[in-house]
N, C-alpha and C positions, 0 to 999 in steps of 0.2 A: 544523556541521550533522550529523544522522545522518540517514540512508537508512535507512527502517524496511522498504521495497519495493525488492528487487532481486535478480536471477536472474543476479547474478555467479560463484556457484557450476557449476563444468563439471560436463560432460556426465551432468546428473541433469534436464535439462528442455528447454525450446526457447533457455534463456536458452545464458549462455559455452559455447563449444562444446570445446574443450579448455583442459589449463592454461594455456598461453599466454594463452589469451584471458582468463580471469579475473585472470591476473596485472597484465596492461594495464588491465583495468577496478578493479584495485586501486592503481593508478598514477595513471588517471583520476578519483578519487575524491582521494587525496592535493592532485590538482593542481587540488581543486573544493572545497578545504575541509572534507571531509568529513569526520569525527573518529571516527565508525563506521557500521558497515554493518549488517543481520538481512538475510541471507540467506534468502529465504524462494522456495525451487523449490516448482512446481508438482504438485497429487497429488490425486488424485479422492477421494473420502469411499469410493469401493469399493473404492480399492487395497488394495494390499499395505502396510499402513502398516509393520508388521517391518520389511521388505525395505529401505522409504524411508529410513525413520531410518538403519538400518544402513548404506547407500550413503552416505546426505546425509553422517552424522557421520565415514564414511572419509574420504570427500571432503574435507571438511573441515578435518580433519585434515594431509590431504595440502596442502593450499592453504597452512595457516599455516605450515608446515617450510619449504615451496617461498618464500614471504612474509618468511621471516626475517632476512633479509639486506638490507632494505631497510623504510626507514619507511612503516607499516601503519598503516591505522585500525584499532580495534577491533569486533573479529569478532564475530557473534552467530548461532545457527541459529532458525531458525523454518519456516514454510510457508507456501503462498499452495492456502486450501483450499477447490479444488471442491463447492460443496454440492449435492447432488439428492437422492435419497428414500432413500438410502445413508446418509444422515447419521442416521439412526433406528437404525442399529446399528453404526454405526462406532463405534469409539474415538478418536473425534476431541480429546480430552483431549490426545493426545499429542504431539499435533501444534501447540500454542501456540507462541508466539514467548517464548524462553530460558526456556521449561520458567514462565511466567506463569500467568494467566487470561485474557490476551487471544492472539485467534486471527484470523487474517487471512484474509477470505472471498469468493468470487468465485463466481457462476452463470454459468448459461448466456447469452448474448448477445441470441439466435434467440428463444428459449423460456425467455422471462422472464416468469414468472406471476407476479404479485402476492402472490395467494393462498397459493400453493407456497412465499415468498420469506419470509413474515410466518412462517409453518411452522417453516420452517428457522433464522429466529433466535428463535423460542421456544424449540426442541428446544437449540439453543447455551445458551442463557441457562437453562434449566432444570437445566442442568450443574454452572450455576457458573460460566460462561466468559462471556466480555467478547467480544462481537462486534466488528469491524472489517469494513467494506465497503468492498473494495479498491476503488479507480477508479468510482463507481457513476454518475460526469458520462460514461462512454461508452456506455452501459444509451440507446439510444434509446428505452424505454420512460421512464426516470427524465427524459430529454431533455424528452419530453413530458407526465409526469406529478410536477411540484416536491411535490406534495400529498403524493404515497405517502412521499420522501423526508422531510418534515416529520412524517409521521406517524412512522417510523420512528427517527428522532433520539428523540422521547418514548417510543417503548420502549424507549431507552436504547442505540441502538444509535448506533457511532461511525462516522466517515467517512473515508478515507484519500485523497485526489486527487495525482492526477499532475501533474507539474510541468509533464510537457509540456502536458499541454492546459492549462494557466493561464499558458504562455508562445504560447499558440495556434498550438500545433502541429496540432493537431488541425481536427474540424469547427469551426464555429461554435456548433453547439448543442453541442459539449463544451465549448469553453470560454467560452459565458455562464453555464452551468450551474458549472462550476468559481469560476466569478468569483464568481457570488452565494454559493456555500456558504462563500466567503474574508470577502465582506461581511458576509453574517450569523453568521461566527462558529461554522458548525455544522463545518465541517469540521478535523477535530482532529489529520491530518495532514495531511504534503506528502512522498510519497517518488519517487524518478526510475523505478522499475520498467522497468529496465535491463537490458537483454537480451544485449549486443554493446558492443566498445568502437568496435565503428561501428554508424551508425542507429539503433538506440535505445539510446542510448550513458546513462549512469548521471551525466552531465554537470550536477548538481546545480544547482552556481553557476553556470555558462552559461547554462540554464534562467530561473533565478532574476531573471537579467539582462535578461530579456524578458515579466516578468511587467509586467501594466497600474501606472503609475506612481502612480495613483489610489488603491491596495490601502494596508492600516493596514499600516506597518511594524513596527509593535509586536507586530501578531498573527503576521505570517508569522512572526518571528523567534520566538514563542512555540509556533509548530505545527512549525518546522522543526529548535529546538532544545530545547525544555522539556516538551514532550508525549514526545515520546519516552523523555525521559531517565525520566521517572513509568510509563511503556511497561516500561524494561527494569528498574525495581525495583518491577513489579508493584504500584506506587501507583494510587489513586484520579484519573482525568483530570475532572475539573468541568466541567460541561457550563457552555460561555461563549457560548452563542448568543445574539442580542440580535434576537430575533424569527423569523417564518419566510421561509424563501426563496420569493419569486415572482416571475413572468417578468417583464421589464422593457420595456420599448419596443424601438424600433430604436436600435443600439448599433454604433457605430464601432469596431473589435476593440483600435485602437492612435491616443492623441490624446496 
């Protein structure tokens, strides 16, 4: 499997807090089947992007020396990118996952405008660049609004979902919202967006093991290992959706 979502890189974000702690979450991933990683820390559209890069890539750097001595997945950098009205004059080009067209993108939570949201991956897409919407089953607006997500898949925009919420970790309306974009095929990955080798641990395969038994195993194994791989050689991903997502009845989380 690869992890295209995870903040096992130290002390550049909320994620690993020093080496140590990345090195276990790169132990923890060996022992989850992992086969690589894209590192993607988190960075506002009005940072300092210079600064980012220059840190992220030390870091970096310093992880794989420190890594060497023991068997490692394969390493990747990227970002997990802030969007707000900042994104009109960022250089956000720079910041794609292994220097691609695809860019991994998160708003605000609170003050999640529709409006503002459609904006923001026009501005991406105008570029040149490949949208990714990281997590967008924990958006209580997307919770309640399947429509806006459908619409947005036709502008071509991609989905990345958490393992946890498709192992129901989460609320409820994260992971029915998770489950249907796995049913419908819209969602194009699955990364663990791991933060600590405790609590929200990068525990891919663990995860995976608690996903609904009902789910196509043909797809997960296609979102978990072959989207990605078209991810990191900047290939074309083929939209596989088999209709649009909508809310379902009352739904037992585990049968």
């Amino acid at each position: 499997m690869i992890d295209i979502h995870c903040h096992a890189l130290n002390s550049i974000d909320d994620g690993a807090r020093d080496l140590s702690e990345s090195l276990e979450m790169l132990k923890l991933a060996n022992e989850n089947s992992i086969s690589a990683i894209i590192f993607t820390p988190h960075i506002k559209c009005g940072g300092d992007i210079d600064e980012f890069i220059n840190k992220r890539d030390a870091l970096f750097d310093e992880l794989k020396s420190a890594a060497k001595d023991f068997e490692c997945p394969e390493l990747y950098k990227g970002a997990e990118v802030y969007a707000d009205d900042d994104i009109f004059y960022a250089d956000i080009e720079r910041l794609t996952i292994n220097n691609t067209k695809y860019i991994l993108v998160e708003f605000n939570f609170i003050q999640f405008i529709p409006q503002r949201i459609e904006k923001y991956f026009n501005e991406i897409k105008s570029l040149g660049l490949k949208p990714i919407f990281a997590h967008p089953e924990r958006y209580s607006y997307c919770q309640n609004d399947y429509e806006f997500l459908n619409y947005l898949r036709r502008m071509g925009v991609l989905f990345q979902i958490n393992a946890s919420s498709l192992a129901g970790m989460g609320s409820m309306n994260e992971f029915l919202l998770a489950k249907e974009l796995i049913n419908k095929q819209m969602a194009s990955f699955i990364g663990s967006d791991g933060h600590s080798p405790r609590g929200r641990t990068n525990e891919l395969l663990k995860m995976a093991s608690a996903f609904p038994s009902d789910l196509d195993a043909q797809y997960l194994d296609y979102v978990l290992n072959e989207t990605p791989l078209l991810l990191l050689g900047d290939e074309e991903i083929p939209d596989s959706s088999i209709g649009q997502i909508a809310k379902q009845g009352n739904y037992r989380r585990f049968h």
